[in-house]
C-alpha positions as CSV (number, residue, x, y, z in Angstrom):
1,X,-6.5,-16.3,33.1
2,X,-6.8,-15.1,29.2
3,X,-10.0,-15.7,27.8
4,X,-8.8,-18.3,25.4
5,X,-7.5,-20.7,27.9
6,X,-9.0,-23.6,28.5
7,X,-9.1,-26.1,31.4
8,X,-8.7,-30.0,31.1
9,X,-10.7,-32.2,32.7
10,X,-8.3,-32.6,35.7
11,X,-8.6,-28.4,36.3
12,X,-5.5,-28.0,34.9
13,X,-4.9,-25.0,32.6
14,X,-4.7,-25.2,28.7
15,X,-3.2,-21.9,27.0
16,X,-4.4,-21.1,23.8
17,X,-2.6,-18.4,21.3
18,X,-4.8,-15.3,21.5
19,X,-5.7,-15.7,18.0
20,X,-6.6,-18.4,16.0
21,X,-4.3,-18.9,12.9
22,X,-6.7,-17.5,10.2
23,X,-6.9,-14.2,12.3
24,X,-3.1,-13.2,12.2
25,X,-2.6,-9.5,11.1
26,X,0.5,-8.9,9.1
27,X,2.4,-5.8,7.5
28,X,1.8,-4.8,4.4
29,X,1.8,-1.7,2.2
30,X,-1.4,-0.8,0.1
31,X,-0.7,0.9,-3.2
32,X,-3.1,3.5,-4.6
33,X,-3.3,5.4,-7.8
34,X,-5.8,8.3,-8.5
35,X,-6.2,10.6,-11.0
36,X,-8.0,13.8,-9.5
37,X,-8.9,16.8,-11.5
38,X,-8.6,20.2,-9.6
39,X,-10.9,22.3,-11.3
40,X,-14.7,20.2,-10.9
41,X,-13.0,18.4,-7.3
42,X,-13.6,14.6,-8.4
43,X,-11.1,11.8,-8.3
44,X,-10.9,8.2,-10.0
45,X,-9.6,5.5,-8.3
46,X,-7.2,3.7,-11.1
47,X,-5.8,0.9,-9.4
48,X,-4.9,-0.5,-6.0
49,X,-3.5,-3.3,-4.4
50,X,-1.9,-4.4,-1.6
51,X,2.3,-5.9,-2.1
52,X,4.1,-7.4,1.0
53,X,7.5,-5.0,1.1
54,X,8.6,-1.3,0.3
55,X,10.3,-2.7,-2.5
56,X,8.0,-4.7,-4.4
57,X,5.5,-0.9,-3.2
58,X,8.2,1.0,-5.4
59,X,7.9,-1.4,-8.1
60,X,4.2,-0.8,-8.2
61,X,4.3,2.4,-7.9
62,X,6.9,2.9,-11.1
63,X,5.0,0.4,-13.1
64,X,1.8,3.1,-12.6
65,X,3.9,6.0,-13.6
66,X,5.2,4.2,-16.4
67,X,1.9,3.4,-17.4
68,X,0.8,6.9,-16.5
69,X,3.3,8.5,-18.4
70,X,2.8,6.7,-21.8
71,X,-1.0,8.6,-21.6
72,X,0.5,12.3,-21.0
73,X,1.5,15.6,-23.0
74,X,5.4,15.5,-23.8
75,X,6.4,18.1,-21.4
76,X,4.4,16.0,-18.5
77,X,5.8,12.5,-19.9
78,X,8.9,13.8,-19.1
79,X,8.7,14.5,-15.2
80,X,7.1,11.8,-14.6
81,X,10.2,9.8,-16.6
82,X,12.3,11.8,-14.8
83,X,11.4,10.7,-11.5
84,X,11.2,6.6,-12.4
85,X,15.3,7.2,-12.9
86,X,15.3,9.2,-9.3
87,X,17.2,6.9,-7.1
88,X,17.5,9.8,-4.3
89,X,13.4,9.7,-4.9
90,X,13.1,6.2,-4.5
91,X,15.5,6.3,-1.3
92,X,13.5,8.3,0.8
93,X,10.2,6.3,-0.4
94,X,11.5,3.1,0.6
95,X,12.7,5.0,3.8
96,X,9.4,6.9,4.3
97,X,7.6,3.3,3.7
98,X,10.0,1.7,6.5
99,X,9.4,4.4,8.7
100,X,5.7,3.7,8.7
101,X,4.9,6.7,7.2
102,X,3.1,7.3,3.8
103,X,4.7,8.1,0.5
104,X,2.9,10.1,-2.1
105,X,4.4,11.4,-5.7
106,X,2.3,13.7,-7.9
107,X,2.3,13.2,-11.7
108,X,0.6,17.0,-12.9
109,X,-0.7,16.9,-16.4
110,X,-2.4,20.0,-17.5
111,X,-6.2,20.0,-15.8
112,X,-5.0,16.4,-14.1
113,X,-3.2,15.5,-10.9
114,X,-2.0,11.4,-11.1
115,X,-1.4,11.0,-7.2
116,X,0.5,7.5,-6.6
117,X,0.6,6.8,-3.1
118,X,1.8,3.7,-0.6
119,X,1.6,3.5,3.1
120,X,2.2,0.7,5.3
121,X,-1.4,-0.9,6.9
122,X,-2.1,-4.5,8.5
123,X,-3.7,-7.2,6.9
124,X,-5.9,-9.8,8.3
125,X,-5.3,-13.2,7.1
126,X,-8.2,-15.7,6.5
127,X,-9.0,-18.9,6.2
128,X,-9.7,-19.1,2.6
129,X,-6.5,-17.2,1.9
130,X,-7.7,-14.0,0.9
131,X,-7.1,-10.9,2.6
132,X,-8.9,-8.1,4.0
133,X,-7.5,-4.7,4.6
134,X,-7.6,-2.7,8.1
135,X,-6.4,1.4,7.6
């Protein structure tokens, strides 16, 4: 007998799901972006946030680099535009992301590494209708 059953009155066997509806897990991806400077070791944390496909995880993620690239040298601007028109790039993201697997892209600016990343993780929902993330 699961745990969660319950009997009746008569001795007769209720089952009950394994999990109460505000304790469902469901797939996600979490988003990340971090700026990390190589030379003292310390990162920043600019933005997170979980989004429900690898789609809507490459839309976040070129939405960062866009706003990334608006902030950087010419020369680094550029690569990081480069890569927002990369439809090979965004292929194997969106594969990678499918896959399970996680999906990081570098932005190098001189002294500064901007490291976008998205993997796939399980969120628990609750009842208020928030969520909280498991890695």
């Amino acid at each position: 007998m699961h745990p969660n059953d319950a009997r009746r009155e008569d001795g007769s066997r209720v089952a009950a799901a394994p999990y109460a509806a505000a304790d469902r897990l469901f797939a996600a991806y979490w988003c990340e972006a971090v700026a990390h400077l190589p030379a003292s070791g310390r990162s920043f944390w600019l933005a997170a946030g979980p989004v429900s496909s690898p789609r809507e995880a490459l839309g976040w993620l070129t939405d960062r680099a866009e706003r990334i690239a608006e902030q950087l040298d010419p020369s680094a601007a550029e690569a990081a535009r480069v890569w927002l028109v990369d439809g090979w790039a965004h292929q194997r993201m969106l594969l990678a992301l499918t896959e399970g697997s996680l999906f990081m892209h570098t932005i190098a600016d001189e002294g500064v590494r901007h490291i976008l990343s998205a993997r796939p993780v399980q969120l628990q929902a609750q009842a208020h209708k928030t969520a909280s993330m498991t890695i």
